[in-house]
C-alpha positions in Angstrom: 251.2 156.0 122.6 253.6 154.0 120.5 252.4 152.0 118.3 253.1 148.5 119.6 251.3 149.5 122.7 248.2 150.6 120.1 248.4 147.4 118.4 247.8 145.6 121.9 244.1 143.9 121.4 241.2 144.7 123.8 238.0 142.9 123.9 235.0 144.8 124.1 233.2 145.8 127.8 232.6 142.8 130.2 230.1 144.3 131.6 228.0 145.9 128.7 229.9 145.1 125.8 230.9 149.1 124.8 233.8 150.3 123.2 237.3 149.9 125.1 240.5 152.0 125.5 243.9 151.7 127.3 244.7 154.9 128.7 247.9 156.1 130.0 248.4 157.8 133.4 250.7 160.7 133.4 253.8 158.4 132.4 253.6 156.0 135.6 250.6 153.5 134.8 248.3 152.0 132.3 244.8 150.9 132.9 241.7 149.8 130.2 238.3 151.2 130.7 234.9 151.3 129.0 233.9 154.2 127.3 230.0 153.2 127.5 229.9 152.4 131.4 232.8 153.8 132.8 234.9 150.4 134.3 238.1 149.7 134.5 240.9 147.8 135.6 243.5 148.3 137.8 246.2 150.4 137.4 248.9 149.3 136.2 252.1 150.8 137.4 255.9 150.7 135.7 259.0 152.7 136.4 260.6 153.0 133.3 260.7 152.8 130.1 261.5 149.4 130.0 259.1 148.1 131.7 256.2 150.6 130.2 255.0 148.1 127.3 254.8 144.8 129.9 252.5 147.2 131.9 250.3 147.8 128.9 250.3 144.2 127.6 249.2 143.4 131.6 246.3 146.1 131.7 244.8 144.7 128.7 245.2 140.8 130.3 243.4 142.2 133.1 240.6 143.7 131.0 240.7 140.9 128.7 240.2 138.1 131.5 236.6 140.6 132.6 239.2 141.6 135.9 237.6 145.2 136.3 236.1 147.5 139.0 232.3 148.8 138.6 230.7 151.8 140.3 226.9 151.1 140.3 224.2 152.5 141.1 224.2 153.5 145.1 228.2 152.6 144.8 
């Protein structure tokens, strides 16, 4: 990753406050996920390189507002 995309802030973990990271999917989406608990956003799609960093800057938003997707227990 670039590093305006590394310089995007995350909050930590809605859900249990652990460490965060915005991954990049094989050069067609971004999403954020916990590395504690294992939730994430969305994905994030873009189709090119134009519109790569707005994706980045939207999956954080998403994590950022607490907008993520939880397996639990019996999900």
């Amino acid at each position: 990753m670039d590093d305006k995309i590394r310089e995007i802030p995350l909050l930590d973990c809605p859900l249990c406050d652990g460490p965060s990271l915005l991954e990049e999917e094989n050069g067609w989406c971004f999403y954020a996920t916990c590395l504690d608990c294992g939730c994430h956003t969305a994905e994030v799609p873009y189709a090119s390189e134009a519109e790569r960093e707005d994706a980045a800057k939207k999956a954080a938003e998403l994590w950022n507002m607490g907008k993520v997707v939880s397996f639990g227990v019996g999900d």
